[in-house]
C-alpha positions as a Python dict, from the first residue, in 0.01 Angstrom:
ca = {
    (1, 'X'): (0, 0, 0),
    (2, 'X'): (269, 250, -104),
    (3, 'X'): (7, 489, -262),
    (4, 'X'): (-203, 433, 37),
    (5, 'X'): (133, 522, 267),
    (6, 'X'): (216, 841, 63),
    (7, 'X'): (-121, 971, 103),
    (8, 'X'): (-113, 966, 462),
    (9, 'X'): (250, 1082, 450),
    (10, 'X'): (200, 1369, 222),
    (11, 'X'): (-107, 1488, 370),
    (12, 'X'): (12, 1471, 757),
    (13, 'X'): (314, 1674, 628),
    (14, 'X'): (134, 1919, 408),
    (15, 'X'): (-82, 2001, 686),
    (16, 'X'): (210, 2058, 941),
    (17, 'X'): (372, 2252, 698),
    (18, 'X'): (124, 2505, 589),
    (19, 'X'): (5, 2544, 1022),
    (20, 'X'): (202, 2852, 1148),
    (21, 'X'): (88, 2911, 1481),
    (22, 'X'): (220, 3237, 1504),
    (23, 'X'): (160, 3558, 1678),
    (24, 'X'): (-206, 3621, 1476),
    (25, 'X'): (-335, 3246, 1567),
    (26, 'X'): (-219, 3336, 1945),
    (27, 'X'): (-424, 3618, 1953),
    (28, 'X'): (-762, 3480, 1852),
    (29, 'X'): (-1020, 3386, 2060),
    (30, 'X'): (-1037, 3034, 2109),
    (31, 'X'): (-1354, 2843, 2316),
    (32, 'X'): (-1182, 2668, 2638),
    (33, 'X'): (-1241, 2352, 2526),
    (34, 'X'): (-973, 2377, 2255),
    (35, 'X'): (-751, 2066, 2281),
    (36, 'X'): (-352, 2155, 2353),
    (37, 'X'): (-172, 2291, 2003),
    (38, 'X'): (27, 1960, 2057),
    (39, 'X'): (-219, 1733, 2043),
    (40, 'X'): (-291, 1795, 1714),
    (41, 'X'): (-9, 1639, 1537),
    (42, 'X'): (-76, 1326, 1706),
    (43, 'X'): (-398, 1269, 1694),
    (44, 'X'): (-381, 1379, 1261),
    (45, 'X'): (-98, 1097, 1250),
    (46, 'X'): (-299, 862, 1412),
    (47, 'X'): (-640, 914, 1229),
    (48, 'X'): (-476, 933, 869),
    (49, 'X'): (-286, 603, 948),
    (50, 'X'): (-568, 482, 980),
    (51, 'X'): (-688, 610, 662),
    (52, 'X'): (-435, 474, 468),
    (53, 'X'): (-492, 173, 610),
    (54, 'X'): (-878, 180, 553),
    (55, 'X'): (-744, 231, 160),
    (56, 'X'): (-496, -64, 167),
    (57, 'X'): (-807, -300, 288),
    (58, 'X'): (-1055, -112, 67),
    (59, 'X'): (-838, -196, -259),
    (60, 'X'): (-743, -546, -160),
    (61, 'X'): (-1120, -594, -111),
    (62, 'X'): (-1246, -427, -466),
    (63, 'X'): (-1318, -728, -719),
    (64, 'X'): (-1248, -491, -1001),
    (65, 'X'): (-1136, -215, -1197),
    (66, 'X'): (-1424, 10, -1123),
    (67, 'X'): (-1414, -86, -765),
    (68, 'X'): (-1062, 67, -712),
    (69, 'X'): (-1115, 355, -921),
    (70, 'X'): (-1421, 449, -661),
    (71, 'X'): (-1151, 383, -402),
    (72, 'X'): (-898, 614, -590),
    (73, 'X'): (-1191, 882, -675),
    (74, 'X'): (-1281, 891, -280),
    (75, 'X'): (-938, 904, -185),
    (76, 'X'): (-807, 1189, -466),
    (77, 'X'): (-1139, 1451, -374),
    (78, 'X'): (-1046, 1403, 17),
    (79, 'X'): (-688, 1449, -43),
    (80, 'X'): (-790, 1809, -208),
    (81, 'X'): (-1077, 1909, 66),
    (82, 'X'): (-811, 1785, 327),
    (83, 'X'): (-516, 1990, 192),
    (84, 'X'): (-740, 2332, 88),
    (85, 'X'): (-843, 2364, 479),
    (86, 'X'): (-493, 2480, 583),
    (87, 'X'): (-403, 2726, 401),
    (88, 'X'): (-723, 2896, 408),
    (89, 'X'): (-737, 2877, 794),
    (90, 'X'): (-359, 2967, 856),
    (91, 'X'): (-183, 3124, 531),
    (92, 'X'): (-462, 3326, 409),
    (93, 'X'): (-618, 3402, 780),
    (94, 'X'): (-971, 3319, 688),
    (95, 'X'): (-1124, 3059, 935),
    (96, 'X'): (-1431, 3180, 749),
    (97, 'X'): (-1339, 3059, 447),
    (98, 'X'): (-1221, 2779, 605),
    (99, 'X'): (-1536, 2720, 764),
    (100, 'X'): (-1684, 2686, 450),
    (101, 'X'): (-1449, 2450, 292),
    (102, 'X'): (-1458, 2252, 617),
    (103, 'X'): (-1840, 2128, 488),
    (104, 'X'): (-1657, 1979, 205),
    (105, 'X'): (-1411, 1813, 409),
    (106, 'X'): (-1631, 1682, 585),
    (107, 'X'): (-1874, 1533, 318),
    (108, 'X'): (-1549, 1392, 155),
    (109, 'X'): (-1487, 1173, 488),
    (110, 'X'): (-1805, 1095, 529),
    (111, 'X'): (-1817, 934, 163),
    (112, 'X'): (-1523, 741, 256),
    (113, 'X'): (-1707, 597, 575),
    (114, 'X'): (-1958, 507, 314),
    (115, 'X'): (-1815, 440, 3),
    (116, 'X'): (-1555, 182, 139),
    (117, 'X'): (-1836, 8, 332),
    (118, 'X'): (-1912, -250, 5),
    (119, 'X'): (-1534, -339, 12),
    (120, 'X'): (-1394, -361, 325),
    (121, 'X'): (-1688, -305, 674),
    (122, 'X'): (-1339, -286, 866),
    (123, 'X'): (-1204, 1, 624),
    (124, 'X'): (-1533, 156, 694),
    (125, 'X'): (-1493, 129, 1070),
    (126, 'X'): (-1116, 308, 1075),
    (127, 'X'): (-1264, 588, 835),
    (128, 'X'): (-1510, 666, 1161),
    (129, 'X'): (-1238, 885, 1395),
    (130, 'X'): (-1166, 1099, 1072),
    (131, 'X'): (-1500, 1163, 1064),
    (132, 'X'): (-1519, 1266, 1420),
    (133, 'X'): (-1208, 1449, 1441),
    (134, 'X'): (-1300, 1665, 1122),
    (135, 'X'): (-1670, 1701, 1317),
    (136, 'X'): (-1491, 1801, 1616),
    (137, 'X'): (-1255, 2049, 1477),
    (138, 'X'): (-1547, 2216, 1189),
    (139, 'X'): (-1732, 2293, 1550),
    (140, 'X'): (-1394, 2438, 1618),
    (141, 'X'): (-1395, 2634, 1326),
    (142, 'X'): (-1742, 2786, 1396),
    (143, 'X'): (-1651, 2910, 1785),
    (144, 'X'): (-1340, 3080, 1636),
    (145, 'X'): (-1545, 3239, 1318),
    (146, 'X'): (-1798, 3345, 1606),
    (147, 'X'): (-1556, 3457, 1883),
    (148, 'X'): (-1309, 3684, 1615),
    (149, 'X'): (-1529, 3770, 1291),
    (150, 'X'): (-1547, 3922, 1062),
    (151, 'X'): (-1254, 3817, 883),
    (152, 'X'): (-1072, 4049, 643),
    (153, 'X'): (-843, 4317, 541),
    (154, 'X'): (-857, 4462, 881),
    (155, 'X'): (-852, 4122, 1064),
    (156, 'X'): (-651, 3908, 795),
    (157, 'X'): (-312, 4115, 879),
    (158, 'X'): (-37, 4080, 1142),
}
């Protein structure tokens, strides 16, 4: 349970931390639809709560040592897709690269909807607004890639 809490923990904070919104995400073109900057924050603490607590059930459901090292291996390559989006996007100003990584991210969730489904359906179930919310915000992605590119040295600064 603690592993499954600093996961969440670490990841939720990593994420805030390496978001600026600053002057050169103002400025982009964003598609209406965009949700409010502040409802971001939320909804990530609510969906990798739930994450952590699809792990706890997922672990207490594995019968053995090669169940919960699938857990763990699930767990470890979504914790690096998650954390790589951010500082692509934000730190290095390339929602293009992001974009790309973003498939990644995605096919990491998605394995967790999957690959906790033999040890906990329920763990399965709470890995399902990840998934959405990481569909949601790769579509995201794409509008901004569409409505700004190309990304670069000319567009990367400032």
């Amino acid at each position: 349970m603690i592993a499954a809490i600093a996961w969440a923990i670490v990841l939720g904070g990593a994420g805030g931390a390496l978001t600026t919104i600053g002057l050169w995400y103002r400025n982009l073109k964003k598609p209406r639809w965009q949700p409010p900057d502040w409802l971001f924050g939320p909804a990530w603490t609510v969906i990798l709560g739930l994450a952590a607590w699809a792990a706890v059930l997922g672990w207490e459901g594995a019968a053995d040592a090669d169940g919960r090292r699938t857990i763990l291996i699930l767990y470890g390559v979504n914790f690096v897709c998650h954390l790589l989006w951010s500082p692509l996007f934000f730190t290095m100003r390339r929602p293009d690269w992001a974009l790309f990584e973003v498939v990644f991210l995605w096919g990491s969730v998605l394995a967790l909807c999957i690959g906790l489904t033999p040890y906990s359906l329920l763990a399965s179930w709470l890995i399902v607004p990840y998934l959405a919310w990481v569909s949601f915000a790769a579509i995201l992605n794409l509008m901004i890639v569409r409505l700004n590119g190309p990304f670069g040295a000319k567009f990367g600064k400032g």
